[in-house]
N, CA, C and O atoms as a printed pandas DataFrame, in Angstrom:
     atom_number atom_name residue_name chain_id  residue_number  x_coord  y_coord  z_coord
0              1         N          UNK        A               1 -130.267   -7.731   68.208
1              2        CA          UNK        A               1 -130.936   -8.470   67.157
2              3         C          UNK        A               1 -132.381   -8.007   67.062
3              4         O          UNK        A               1 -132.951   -7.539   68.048
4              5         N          UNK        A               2 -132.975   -8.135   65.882
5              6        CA          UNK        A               2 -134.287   -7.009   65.910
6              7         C          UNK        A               2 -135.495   -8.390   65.382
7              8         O          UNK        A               2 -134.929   -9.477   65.264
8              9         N          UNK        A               3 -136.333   -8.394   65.216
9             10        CA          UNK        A               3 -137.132   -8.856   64.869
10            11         C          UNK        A               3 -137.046  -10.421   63.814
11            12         O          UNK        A               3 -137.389  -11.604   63.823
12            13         N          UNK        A               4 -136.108   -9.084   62.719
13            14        CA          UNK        A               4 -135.960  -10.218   61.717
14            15         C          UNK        A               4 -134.564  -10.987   61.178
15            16         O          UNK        A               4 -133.939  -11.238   60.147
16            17         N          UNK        A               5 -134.537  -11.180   62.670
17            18        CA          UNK        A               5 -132.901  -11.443   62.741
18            19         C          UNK        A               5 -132.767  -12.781   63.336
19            20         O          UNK        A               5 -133.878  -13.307   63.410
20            21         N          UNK        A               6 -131.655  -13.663   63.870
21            22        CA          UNK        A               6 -131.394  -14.542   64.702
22            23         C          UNK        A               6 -131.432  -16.005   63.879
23            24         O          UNK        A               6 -131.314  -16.070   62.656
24            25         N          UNK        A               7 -131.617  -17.181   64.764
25            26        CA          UNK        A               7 -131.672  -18.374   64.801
26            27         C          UNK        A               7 -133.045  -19.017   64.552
27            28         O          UNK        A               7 -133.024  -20.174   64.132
28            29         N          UNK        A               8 -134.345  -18.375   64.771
29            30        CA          UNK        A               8 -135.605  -18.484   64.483
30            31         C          UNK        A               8 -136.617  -18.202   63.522
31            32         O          UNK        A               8 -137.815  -18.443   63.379
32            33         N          UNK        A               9 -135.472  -17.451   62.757
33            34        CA          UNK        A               9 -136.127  -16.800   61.910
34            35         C          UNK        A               9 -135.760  -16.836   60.438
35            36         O          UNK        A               9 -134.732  -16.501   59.848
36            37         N          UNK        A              10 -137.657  -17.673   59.758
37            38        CA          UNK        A              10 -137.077  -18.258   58.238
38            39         C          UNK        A              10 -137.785  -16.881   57.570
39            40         O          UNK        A              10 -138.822  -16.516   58.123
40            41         N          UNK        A              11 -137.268  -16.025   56.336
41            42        CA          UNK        A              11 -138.294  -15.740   55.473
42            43         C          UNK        A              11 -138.852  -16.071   54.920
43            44         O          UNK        A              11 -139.719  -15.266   54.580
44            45         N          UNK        A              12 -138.968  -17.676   54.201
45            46        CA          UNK        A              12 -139.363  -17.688   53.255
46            47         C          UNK        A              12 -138.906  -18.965   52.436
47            48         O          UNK        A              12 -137.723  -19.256   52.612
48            49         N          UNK        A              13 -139.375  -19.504   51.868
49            50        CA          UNK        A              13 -139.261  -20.455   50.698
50            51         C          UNK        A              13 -138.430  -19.592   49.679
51            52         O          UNK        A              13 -138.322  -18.367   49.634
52            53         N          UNK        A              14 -137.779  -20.714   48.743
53            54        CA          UNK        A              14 -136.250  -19.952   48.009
54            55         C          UNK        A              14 -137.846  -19.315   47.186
55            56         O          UNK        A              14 -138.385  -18.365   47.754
56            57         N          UNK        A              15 -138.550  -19.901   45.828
57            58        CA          UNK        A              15 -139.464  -19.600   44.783
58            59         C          UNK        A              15 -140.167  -18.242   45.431
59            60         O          UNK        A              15 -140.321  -17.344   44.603
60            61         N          UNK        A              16 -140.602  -17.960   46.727
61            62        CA          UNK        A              16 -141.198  -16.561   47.272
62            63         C          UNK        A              16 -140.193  -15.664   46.596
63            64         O          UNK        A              16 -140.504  -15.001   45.607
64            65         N          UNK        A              17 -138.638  -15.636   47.286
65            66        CA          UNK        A              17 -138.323  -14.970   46.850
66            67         C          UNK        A              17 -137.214  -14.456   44.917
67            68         O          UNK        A              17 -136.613  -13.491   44.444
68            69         N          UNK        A              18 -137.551  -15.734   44.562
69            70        CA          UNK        A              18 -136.714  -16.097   43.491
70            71         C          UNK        A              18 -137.928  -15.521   41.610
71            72         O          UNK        A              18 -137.689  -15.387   40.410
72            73         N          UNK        A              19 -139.073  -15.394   42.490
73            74        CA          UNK        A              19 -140.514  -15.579   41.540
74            75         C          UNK        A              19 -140.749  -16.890   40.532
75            76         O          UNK        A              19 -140.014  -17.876   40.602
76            77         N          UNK        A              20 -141.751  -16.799   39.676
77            78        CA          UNK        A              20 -142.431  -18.104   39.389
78            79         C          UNK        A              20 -141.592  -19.178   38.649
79            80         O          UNK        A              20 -141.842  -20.378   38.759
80            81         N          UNK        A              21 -140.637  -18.710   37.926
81            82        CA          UNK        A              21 -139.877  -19.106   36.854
82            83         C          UNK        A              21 -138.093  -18.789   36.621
83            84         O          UNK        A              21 -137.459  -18.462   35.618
84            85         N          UNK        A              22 -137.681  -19.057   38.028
85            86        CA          UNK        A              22 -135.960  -18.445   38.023
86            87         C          UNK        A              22 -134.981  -19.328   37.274
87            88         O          UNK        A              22 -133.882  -18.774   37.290
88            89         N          UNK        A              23 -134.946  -20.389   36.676
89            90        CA          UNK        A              23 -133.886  -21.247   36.361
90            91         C          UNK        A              23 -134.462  -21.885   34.883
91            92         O          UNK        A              23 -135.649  -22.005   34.578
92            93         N          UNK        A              24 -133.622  -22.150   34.296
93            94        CA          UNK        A              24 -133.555  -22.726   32.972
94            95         C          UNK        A              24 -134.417  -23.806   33.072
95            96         O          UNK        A              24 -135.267  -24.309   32.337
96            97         N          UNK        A              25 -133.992  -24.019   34.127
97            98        CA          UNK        A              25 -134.414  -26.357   34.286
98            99         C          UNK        A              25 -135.956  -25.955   34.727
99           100         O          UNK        A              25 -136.666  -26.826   34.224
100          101         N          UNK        A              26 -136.933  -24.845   35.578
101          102        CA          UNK        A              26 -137.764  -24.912   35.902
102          103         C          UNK        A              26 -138.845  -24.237   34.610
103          104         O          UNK        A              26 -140.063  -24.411   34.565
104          105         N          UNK        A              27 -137.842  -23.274   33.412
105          106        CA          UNK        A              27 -138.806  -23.075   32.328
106          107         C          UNK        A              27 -138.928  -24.431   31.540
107          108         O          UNK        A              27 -139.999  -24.961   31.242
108          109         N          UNK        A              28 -138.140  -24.736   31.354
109          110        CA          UNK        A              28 -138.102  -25.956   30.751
110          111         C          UNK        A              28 -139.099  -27.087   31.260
111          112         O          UNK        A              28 -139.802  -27.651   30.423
112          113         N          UNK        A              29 -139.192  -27.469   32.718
113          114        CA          UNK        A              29 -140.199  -28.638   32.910
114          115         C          UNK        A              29 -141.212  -28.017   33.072
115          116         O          UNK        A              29 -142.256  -28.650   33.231
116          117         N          UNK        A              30 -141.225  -26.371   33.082
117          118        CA          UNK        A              30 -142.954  -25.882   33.077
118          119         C          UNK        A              30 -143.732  -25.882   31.869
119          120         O          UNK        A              30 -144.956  -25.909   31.742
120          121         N          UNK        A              31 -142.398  -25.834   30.593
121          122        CA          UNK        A              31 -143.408  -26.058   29.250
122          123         C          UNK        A              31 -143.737  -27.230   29.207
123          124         O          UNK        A              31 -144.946  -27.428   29.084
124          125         N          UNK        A              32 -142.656  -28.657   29.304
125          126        CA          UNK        A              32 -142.707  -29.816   28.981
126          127         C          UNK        A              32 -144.239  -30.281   29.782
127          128         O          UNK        A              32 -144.874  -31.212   29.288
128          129         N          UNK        A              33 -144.667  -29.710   30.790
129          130        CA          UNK        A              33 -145.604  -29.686   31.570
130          131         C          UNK        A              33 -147.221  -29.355   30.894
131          132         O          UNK        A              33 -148.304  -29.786   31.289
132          133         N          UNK        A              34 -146.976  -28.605   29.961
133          134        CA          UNK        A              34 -148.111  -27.624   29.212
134          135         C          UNK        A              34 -148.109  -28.412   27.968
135          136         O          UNK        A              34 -149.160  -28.469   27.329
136          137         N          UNK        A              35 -147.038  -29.041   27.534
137          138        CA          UNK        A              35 -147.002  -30.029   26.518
138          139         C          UNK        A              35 -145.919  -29.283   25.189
139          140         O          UNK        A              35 -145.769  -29.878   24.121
140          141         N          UNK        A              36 -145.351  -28.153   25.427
141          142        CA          UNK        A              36 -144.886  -27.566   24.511
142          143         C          UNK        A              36 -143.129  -27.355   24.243
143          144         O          UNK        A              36 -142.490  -27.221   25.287
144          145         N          UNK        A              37 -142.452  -27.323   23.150
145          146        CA          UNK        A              37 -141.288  -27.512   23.301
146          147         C          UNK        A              37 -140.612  -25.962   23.890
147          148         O          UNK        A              37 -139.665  -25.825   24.664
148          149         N          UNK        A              38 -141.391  -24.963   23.282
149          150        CA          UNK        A              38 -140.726  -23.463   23.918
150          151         C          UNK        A              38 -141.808  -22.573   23.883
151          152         O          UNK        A              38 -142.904  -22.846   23.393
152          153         N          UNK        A              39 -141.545  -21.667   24.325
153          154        CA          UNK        A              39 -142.590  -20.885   24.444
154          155         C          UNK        A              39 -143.634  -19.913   23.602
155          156         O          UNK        A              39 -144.596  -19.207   23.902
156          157         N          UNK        A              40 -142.784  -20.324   22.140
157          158        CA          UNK        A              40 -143.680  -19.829   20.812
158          159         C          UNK        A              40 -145.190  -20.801   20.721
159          160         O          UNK        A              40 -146.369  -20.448   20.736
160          161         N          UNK        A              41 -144.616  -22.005   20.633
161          162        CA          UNK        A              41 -145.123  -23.103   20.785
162          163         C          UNK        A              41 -146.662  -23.155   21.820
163          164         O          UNK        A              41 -147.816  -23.400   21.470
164          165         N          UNK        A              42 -146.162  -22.855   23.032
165          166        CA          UNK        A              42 -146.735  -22.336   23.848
166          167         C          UNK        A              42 -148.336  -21.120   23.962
167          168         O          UNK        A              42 -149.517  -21.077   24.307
168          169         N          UNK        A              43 -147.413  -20.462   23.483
169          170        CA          UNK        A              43 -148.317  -19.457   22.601
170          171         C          UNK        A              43 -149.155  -19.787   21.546
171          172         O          UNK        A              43 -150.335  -19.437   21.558
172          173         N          UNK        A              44 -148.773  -20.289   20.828
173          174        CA          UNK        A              44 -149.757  -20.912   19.511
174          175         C          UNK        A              44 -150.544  -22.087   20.225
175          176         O          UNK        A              44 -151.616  -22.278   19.651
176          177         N          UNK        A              45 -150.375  -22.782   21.113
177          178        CA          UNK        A              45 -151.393  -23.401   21.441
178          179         C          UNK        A              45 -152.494  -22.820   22.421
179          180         O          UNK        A              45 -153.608  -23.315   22.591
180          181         N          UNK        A              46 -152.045  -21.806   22.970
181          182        CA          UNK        A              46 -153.111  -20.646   23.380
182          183         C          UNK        A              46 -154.134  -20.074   22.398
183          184         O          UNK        A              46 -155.365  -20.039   22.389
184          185         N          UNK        A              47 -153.260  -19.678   21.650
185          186        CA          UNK        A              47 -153.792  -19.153   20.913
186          187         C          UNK        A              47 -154.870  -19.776   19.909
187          188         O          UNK        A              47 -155.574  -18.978   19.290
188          189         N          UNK        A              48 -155.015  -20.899   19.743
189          190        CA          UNK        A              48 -155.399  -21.830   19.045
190          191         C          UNK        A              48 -156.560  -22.855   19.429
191          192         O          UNK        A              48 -157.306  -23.471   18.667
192          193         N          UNK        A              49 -156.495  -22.869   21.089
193          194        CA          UNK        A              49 -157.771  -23.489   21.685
194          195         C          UNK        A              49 -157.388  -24.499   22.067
195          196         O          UNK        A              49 -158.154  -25.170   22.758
196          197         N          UNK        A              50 -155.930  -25.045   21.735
197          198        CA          UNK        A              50 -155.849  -26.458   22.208
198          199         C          UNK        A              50 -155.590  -26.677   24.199
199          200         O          UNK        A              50 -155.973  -27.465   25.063
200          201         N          UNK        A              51 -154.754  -25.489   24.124
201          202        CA          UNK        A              51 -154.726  -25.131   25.642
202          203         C          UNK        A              51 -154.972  -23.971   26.244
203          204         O          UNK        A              51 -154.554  -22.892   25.825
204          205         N          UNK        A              52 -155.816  -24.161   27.483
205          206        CA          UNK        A              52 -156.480  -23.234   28.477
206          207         C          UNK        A              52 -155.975  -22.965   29.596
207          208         O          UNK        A              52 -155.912  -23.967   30.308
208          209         N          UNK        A              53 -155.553  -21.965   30.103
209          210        CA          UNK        A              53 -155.264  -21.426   31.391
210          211         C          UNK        A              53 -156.383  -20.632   31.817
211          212         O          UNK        A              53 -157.434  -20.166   31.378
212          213         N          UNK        A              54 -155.703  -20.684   32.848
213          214        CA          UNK        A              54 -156.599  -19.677   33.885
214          215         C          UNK        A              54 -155.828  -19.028   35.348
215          216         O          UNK        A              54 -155.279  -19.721   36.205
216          217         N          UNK        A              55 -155.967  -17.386   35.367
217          218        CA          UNK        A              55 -155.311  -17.481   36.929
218          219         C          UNK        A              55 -155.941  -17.796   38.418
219          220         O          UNK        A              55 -157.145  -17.574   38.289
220          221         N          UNK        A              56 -155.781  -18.054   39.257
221          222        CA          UNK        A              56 -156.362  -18.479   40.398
222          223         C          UNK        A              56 -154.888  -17.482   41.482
223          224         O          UNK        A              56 -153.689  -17.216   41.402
224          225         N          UNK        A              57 -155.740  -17.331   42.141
225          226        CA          UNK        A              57 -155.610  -15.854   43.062
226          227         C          UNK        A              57 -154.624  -17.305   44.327
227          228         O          UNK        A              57 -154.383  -18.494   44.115
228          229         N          UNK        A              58 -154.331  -16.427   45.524
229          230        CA          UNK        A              58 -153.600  -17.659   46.247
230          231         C          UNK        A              58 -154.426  -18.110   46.900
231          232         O          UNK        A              58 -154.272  -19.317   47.086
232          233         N          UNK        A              59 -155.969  -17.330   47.731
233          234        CA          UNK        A              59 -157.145  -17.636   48.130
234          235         C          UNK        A              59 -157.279  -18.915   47.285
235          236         O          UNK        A              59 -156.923  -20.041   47.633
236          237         N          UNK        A              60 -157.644  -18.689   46.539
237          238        CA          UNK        A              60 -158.280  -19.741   45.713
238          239         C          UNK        A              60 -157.302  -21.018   45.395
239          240         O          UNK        A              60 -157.992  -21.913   44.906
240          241         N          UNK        A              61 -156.069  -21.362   45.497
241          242        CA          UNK        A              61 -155.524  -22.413   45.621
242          243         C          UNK        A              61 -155.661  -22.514   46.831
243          244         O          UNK        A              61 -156.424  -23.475   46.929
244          245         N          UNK        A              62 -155.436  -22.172   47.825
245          246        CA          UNK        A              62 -155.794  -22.612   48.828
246          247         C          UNK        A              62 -157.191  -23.342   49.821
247          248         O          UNK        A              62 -157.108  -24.026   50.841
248          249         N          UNK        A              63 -158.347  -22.914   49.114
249          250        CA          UNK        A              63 -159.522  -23.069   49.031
250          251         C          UNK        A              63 -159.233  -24.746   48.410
251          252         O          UNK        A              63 -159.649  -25.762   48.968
252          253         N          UNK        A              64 -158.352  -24.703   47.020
253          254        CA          UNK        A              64 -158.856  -25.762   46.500
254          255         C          UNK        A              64 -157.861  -27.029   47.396
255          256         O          UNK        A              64 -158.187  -28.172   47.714
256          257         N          UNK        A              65 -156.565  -26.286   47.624
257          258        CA          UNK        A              65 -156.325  -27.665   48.500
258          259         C          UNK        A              65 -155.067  -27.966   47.874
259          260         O          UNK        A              65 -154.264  -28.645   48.513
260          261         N          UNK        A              66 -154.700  -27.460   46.426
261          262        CA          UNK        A              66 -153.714  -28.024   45.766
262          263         C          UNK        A              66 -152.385  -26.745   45.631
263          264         O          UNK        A              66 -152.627  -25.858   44.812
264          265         N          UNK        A              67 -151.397  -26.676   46.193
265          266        CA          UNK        A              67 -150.398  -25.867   46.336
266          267         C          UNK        A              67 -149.145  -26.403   45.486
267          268         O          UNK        A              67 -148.460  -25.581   44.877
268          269         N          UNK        A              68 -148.934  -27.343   45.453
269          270        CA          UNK        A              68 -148.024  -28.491   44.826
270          271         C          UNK        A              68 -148.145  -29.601   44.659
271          272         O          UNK        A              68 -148.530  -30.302   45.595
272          273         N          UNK        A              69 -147.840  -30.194   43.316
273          274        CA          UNK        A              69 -148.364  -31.821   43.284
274          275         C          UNK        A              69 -147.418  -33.267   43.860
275          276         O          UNK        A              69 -147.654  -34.474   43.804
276          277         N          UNK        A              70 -146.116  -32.358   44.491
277          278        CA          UNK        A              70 -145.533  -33.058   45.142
278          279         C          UNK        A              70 -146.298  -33.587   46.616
279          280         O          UNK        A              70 -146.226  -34.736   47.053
280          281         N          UNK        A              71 -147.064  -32.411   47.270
281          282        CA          UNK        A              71 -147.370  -32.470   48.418
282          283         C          UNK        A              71 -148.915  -32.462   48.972
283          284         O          UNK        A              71 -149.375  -32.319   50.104
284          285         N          UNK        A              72 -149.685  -32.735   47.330
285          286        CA          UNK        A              72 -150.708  -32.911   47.454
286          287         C          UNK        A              72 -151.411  -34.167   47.655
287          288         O          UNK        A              72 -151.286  -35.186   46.976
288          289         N          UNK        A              73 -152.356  -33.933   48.919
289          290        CA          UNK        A              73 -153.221  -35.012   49.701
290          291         C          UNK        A              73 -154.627  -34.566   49.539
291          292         O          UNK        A              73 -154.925  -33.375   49.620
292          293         N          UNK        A              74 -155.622  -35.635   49.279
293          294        CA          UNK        A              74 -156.925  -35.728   49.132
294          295         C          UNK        A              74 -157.652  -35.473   49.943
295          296         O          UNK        A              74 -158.345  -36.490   49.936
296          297         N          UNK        A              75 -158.152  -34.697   50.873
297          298        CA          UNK        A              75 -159.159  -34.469   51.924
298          299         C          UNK        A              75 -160.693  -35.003   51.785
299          300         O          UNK        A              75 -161.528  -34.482   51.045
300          301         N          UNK        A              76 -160.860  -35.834   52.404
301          302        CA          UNK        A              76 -162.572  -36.218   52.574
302          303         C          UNK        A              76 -162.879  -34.523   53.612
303          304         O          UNK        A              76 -162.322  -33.760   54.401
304          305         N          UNK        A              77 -164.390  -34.782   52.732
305          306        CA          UNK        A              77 -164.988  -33.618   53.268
306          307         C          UNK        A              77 -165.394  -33.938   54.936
307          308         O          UNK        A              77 -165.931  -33.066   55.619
């Protein structure tokens, strides 16, 4: 058995290896999320000013503390 083998050994969260957006049900509650019915929609409100993104590097979620809003807790400084 070599390294990455055995009883001890996880790779990974399914989404690491699946990437940001693998399933119908997760595009779907990521627009409903952004406020949009599909992803034209989506687009035109980009495009338009009503909604803003931004990327944030993994440093930088991590910095901020927030990884998931299932599992997010408030830290006093």
């Amino acid at each position: 058995m070599g390294p990455s083998s055995g009883p001890g050994y996880h790779p990974g969260g399914r989404r690491q290896h699946q990437g940001a957006l693998p399933q119908r049900y997760d595009r779907k509650k990521f627009l409903q999320d952004l406020g949009a019915r599909d992803i034209s929609q989506a687009r035109s409100l980009l495009y338009s000013g009503s909604m803003k993104m931004e990327g944030r590097t993994q440093a930088a979620q991590h910095e901020g503390g927030v990884h998931d809003m299932l599992t997010f807790e408030k830290k006093p400084w």
